[in-house]
N, C-alpha and C positions, 0 to 999 in steps of 0.2 A: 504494500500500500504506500504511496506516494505523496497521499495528502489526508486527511484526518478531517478536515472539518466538513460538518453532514452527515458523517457518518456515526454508528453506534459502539459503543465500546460495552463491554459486558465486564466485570468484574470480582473477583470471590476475594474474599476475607477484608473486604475494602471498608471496614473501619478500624483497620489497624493502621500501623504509621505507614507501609509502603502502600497499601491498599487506598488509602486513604489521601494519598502523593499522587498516585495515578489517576486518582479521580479527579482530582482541583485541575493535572494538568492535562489530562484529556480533555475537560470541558473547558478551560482555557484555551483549549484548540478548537472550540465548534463539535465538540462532539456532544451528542446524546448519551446517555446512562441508564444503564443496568446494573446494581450493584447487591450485594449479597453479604452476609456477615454471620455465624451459628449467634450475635451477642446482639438481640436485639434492641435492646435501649440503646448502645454504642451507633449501631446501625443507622438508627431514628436520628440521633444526632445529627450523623453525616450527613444522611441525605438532608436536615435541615440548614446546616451549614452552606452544603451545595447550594439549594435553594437558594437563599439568602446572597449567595455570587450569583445569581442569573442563571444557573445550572438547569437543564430538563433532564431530569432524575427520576426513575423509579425503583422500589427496592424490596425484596425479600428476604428476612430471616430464613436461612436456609443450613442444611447440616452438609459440606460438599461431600462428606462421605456416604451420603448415603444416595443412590441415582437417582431416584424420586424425586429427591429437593431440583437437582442440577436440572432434571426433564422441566421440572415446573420454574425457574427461572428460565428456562429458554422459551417454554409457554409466554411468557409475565415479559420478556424483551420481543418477541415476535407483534403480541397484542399490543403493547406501548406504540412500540417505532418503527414495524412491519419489517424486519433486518436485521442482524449482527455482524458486524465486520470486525472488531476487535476482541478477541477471548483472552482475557487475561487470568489465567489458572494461578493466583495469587496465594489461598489460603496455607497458612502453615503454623504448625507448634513444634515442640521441641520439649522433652525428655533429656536428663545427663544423670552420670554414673558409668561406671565398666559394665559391659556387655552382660556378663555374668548375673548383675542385680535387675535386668531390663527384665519384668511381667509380661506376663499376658497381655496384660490389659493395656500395658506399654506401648507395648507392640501393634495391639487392634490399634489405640489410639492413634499415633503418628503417622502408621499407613493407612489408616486408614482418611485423615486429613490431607497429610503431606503425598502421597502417590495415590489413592484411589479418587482424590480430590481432584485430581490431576488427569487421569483416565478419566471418570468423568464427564471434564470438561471436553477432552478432548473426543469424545465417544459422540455423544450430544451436540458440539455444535460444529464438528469438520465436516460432517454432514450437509449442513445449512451453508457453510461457505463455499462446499465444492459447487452444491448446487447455484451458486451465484457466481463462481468463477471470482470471486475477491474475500480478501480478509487476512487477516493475520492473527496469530496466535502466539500468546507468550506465557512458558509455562517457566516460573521464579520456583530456581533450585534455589542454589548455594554454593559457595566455596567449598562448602561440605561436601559437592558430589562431585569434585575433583579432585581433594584429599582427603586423607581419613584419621581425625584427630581423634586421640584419646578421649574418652568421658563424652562421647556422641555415636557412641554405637547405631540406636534406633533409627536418630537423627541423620546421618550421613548413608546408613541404606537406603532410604526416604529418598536424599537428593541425588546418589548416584542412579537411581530409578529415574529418578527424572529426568534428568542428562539422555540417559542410555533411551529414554521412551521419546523426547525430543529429537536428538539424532536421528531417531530410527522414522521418527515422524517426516521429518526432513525429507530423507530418503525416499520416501513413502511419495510426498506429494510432489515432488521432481518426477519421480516415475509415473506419477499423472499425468505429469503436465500439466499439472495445473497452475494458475494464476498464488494460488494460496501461498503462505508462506509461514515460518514459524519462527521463534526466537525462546532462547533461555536464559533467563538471569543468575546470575551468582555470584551476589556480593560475600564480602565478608561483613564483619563487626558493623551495625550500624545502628544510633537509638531507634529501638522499638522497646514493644511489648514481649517479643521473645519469650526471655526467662520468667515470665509471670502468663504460659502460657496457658498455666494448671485451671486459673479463672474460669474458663471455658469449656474447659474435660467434663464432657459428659458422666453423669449420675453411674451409668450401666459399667464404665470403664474407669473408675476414680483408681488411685493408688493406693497400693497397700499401707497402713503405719508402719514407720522404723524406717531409717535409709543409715549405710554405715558413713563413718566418715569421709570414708573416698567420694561415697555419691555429693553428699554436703559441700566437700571442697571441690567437688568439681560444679556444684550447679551457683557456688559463690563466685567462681572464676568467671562462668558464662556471665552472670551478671553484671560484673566489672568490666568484663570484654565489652559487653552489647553496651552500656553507660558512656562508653568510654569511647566510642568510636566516633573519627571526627567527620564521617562524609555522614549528611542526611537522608531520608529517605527522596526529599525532594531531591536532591543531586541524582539518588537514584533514577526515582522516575524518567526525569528527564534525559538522561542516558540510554532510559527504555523506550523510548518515544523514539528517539532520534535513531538507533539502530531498528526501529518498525519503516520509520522513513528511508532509511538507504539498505534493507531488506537485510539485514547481518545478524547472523543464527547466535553469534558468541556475544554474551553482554557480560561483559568483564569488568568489572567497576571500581575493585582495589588493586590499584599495579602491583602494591609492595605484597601480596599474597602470592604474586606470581612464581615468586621465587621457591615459595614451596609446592608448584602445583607441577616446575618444570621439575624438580626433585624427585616426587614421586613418578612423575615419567619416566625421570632417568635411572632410577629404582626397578621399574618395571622392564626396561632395556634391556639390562645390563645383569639383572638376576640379582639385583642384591635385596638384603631385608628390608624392611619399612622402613623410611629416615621419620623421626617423630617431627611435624611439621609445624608444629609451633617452636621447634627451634632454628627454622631454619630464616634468616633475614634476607630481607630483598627478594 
């Protein structure tokens, strides 16, 4: 897609900080809205806030994990603004601790936000844009599904899923031919909600009592990390926007991570063990 305004943009997790970044600058661009959120007071918010800029907004509390919700926001964006050209497969949480301490319910939970949020999206509306020969799609991993740090076990199968289901999307819609396109994000470190992502964990999947100390110190680390990160979510966004505009699959948005992303490549190459990636600078 080469131009954005007029067109509709579709949305998940979009009252959090990035979700909620691509909303102000999609409609900043002439776009229409579809947005979604499992937090619906947060949700209500946005879209009043939207509102309140000029925004044409509609929205659904929605669970992206479960297909039902996702079918019936593509219902709720078709009925609005008769079209979808932008899917932005946003929602995500996050889980910390060693593998070892990761539950059941862990497990359903993250995949079931973070990658079946994700399928999904993508199930649901590549349909809708093939059949229009236009749209783009961008499905927000993480630096996490290009390396693999300690104390995010859950969390980094999640976004290498995503990666690996993007690519493979990529692929897919080249060998159509079709007009469609796709893109992935993966930032590192940036203020959000993140590490307070438990708020929202469904009733059926809560956590168990008791975490040992390694889980504790690792989800205080996350917390410091995400506080402490200097690019915003708007820098994001708009990063994300601009690689919709000149059609570029790879949304890469902290350089200085790169340097452990090319490590584990070169880890991979070369047959050696894991390098731990948060020690590696630049």
């Amino acid at each position: 897609m080469q131009q954005l305004e007029d067109k509709v943009a579709v949305i998940t997790g979009a009252a959090g900080a990035l979700g909620s970044a691509l909303a102000r600058q999609c409609a900043a661009r002439g776009m229409r809205l579809a947005i979604t959120d499992i937090d619906a007071s947060a949700l209500a918010a946005t879209e009043r806030a939207l509102k309140a800029g000029g925004a044409q907004v509609v929205s659904l509390a929605a669970d992206v994990s479960q297909l039902q919700d996702i079918r019936a926001l593509a219902e709720l964006t078709l009925s609005a603004w008769g079209a979808a050209h932008l899917i932005c497969n946003n929602a995500g949480v996050a889980t910390t601790g060693p593998v070892w301490e990761a539950t059941g319910a862990d497990w359903d939970w993250v995949l079931g936000v973070n990658l079946r949020g994700v399928i999904h999206g993508v199930q649901v509306f590549t349909p809708l844009l093939l059949a229009q020969n236009e749209g783009h799609i961008v499905n927000t991993a993480s630096v996490a599904g290009l390396i693999s740090p300690p104390g995010l076990g859950a969390y980094a199968v999640s976004k290498h899923a995503v990666v690996a289901l993007s690519e493979c999307l990529h692929h897919d819609l080249l060998q159509k031919k079709s007009a469609v396109r796709c893109s992935v994000v993966c930032p590192a470190y940036f203020p959000s909600g993140i590490a307070d992502a438990e708020r929202n964990r469904p009733a059926r999947l809560q956590a168990e009592d008791g975490k040992s100390l390694q889980r504790q110190a690792q989800e205080a680390g996350l917390r410091r990390a995400v506080q402490s990160g200097r690019m915003s979510a708007e820098d994001i966004a708009d990063m994300t926007l601009q690689a919709i505009l000149e059609e570029r699959f790879w949304v890469l948005t902290h350089p200085n991570i790169l340097g452990a992303v090319r490590a584990r490549m070169e880890d991979v190459l070369e047959g050696r063990n894991p390098t731990d990636p948060l020690g590696v600078k630049g």
